[in-house]
C-alpha positions as CSV (number, residue, x, y, z in Angstrom):
1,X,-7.4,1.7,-15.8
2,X,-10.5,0.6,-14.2
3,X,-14.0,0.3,-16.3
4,X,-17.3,-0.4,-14.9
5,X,-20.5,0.5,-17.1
6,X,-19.2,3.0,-19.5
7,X,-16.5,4.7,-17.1
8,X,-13.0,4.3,-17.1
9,X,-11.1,6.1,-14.2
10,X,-6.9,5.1,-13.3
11,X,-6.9,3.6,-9.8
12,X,-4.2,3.4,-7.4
13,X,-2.5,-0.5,-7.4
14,X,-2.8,-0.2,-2.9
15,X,-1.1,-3.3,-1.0
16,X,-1.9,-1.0,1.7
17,X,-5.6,-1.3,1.7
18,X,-7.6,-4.1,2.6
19,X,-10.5,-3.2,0.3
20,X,-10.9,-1.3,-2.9
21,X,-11.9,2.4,-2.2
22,X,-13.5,5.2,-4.1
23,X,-15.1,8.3,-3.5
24,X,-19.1,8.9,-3.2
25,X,-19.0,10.9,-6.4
26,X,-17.0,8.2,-8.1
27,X,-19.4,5.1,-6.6
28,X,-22.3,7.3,-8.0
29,X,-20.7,7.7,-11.9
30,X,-19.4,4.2,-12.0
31,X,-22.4,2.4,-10.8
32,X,-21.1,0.7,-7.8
33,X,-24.3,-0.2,-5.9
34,X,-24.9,1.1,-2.2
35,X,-25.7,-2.0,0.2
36,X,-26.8,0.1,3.1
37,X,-24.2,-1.4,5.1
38,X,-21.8,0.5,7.3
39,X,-18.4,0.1,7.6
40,X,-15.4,1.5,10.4
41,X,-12.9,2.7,7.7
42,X,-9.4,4.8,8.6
43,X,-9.3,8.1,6.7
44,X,-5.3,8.2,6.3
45,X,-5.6,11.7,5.4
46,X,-6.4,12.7,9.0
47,X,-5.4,9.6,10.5
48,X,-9.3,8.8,12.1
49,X,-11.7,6.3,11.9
50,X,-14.6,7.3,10.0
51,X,-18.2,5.5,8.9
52,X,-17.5,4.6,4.9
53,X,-20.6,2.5,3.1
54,X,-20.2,-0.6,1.5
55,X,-20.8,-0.7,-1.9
56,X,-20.7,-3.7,-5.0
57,X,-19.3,-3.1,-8.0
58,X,-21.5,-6.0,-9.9
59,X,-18.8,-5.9,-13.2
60,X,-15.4,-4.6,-12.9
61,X,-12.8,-4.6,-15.7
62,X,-9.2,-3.9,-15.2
63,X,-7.4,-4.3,-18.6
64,X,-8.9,-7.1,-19.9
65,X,-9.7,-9.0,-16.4
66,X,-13.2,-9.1,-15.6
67,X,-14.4,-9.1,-12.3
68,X,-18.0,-9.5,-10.5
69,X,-19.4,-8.6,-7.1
70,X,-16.1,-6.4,-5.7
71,X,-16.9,-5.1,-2.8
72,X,-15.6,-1.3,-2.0
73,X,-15.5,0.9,0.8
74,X,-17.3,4.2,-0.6
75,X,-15.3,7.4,1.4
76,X,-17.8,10.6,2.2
77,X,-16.0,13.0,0.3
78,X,-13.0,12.4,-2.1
79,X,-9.9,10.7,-1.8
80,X,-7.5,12.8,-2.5
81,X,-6.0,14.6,0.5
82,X,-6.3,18.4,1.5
83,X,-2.9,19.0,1.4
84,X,-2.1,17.3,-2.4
85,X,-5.0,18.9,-4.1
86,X,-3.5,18.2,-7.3
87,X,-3.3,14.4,-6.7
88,X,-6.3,13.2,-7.7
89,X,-7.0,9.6,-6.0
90,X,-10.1,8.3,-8.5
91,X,-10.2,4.4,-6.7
92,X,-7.8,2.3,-5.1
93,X,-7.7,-1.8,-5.9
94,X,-6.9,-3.4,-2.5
95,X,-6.2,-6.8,-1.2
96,X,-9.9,-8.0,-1.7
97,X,-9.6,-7.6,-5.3
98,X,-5.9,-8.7,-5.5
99,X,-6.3,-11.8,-3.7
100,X,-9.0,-13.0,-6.6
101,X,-6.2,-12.2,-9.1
102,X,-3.6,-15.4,-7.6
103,X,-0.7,-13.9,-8.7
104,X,0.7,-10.9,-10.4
105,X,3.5,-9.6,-11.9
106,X,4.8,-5.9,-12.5
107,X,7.0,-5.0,-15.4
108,X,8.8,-1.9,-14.5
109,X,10.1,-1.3,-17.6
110,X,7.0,-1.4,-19.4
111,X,4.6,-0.2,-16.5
112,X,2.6,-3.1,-17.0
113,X,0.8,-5.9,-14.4
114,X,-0.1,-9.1,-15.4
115,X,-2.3,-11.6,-13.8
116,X,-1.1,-14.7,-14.9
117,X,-3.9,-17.3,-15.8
118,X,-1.9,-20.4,-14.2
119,X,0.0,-19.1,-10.9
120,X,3.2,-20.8,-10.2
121,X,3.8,-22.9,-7.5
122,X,6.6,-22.2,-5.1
123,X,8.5,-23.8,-2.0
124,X,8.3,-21.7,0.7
125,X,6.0,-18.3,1.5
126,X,6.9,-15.0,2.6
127,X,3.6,-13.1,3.1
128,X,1.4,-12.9,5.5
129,X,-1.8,-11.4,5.8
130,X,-3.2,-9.8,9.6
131,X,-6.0,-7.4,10.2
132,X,-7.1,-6.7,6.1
133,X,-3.0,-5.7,5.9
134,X,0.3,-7.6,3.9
135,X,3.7,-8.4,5.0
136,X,6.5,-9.5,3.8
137,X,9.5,-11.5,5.2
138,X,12.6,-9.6,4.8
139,X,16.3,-10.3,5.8
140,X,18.8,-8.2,6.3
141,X,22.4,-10.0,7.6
142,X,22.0,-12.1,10.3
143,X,18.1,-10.5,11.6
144,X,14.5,-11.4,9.8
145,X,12.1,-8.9,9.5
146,X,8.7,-8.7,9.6
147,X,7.7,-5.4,6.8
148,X,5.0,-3.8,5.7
149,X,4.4,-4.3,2.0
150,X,2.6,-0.9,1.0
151,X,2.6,-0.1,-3.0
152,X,1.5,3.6,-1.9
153,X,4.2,4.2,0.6
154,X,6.9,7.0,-0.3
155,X,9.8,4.9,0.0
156,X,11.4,1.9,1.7
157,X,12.5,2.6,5.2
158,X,12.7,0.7,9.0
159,X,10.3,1.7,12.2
160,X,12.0,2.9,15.1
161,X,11.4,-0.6,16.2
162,X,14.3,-1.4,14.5
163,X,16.4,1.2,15.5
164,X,15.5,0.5,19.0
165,X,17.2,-3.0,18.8
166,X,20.3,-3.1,16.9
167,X,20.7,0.6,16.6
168,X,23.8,-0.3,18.0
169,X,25.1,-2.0,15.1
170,X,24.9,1.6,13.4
171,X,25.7,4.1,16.0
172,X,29.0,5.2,14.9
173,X,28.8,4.8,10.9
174,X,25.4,5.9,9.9
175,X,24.7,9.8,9.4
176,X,21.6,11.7,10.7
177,X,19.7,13.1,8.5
178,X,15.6,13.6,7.8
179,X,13.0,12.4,5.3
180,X,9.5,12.6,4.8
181,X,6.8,10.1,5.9
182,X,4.2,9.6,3.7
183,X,1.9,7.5,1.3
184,X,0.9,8.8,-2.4
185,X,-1.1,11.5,-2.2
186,X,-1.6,12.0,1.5
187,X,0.3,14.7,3.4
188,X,3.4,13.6,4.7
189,X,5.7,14.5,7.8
190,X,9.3,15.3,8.6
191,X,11.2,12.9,10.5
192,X,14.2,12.4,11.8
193,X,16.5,8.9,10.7
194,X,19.8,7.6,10.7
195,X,21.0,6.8,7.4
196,X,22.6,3.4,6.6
197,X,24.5,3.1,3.5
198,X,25.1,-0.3,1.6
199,X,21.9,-1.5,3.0
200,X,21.6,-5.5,2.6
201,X,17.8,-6.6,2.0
202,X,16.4,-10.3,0.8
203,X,12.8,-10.8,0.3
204,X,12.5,-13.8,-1.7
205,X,15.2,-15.0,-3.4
206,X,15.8,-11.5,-4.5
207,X,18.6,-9.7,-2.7
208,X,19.7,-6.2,-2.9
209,X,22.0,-3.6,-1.5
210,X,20.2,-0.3,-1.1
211,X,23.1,2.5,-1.4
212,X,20.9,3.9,1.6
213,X,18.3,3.2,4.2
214,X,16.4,5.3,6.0
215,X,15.5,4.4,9.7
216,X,13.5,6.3,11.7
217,X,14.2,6.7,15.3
218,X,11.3,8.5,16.9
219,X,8.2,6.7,17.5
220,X,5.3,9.1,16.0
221,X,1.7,9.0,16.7
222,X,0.5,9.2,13.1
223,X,0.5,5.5,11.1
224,X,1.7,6.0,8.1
225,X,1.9,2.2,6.7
């Protein structure tokens, strides 16, 4: 839940997005103040690059953090996309907004996130941050991988990238199969993948075997990230 003035709208948690987004109508009811700047933004829901303002939200709330002078991106329109009408996209929160934070922590169980108030301090790093987007270091047997870290996607899968280059580690074991390509939200396309089970994956000093992985191995024109 996100509060500014008296408003309190859900917002989408987006690792995806560079800045914090909301719809004209929303900017208007919340209070976020028009700079009269202009803005190359990428519609995802059409996959184009479009004029967005930029706005300030002056106070922003999220639980009981406080936040001033958050810049947004302010979509013509609304968020949600033509073809999920009943997914209602209010705001996202994106990296701007998140890098203020330090550190965070999600509790699954609980659905909550945390911003702790003293961030730990840790050995070694495995983000990295290019063009307003986040990645994350991943490992998977003997090959490091460089992933996109996207809160909205659909579900955890490798580019044809990857299956261009050790698809031949798979070729005879993995079955063929589809699934779709999306974010939350936003329309989503049919694809086909070869599916890898027992998957190993270490980000971190977390490692996990995914029963199955998905790996796509036709280069599309639409991003989906």
């Amino acid at each position: 839940p996100v509060t500014m003035g008296n408003k309190t709208l859900d917002f989408i948690f987006s690792t995806g997005s560079g800045y914090c987004a909301i719809s004209e109508d929303n900017a208007k009811q919340m209070g976020i103040k028009d700079t009269g700047i202009e803005m190359d933004g990428f519609d995802d829901s059409n996959n184009l690059q479009v004029k967005m303002k930029l706005g300030v939200a002056e106070k922003m709330k999220i639980g009981n953090v406080e936040f001033e002078n958050i810049l947004f991106l302010i979509k013509p329109g609304k968020l949600t996309e033509k073809d999920a009408p009943d997914y209602a996209i209010n705001g996202m929160i994106g990296l701007n907004a998140m890098l203020i934070m330090g550190e965070i922590e999600y509790d699954k169980s609980n659905n909550m996130i945390t911003v702790l108030d003293k961030p730990k301090k840790y050995d070694s790093a495995n983000l990295m941050f290019n063009n307003s987007r986040l990645f994350a270091q991943g490992i998977s047997g003997d090959n490091t991988l460089l992933m996109d870290f996207d809160t909205r996607a659909l579900k955890t899968y490798m580019t044809s990238r990857f299956h261009h280059r050790y698809g031949l580690d798979y070729e005879k074991t993995a079955a063929h199969g589809t699934m779709k390509l999306g974010r939350l939200g936003l329309s989503s396309e049919t694809v086909p993948v070869r599916i890898v089970k027992d998957f190993s994956l270490q980000i971190g000093d977390a490692k996990k075997v995914l029963p199955e992985m998905n790996i796509q191995t036709e280069t599309i024109d639409k991003v989906y990230h």
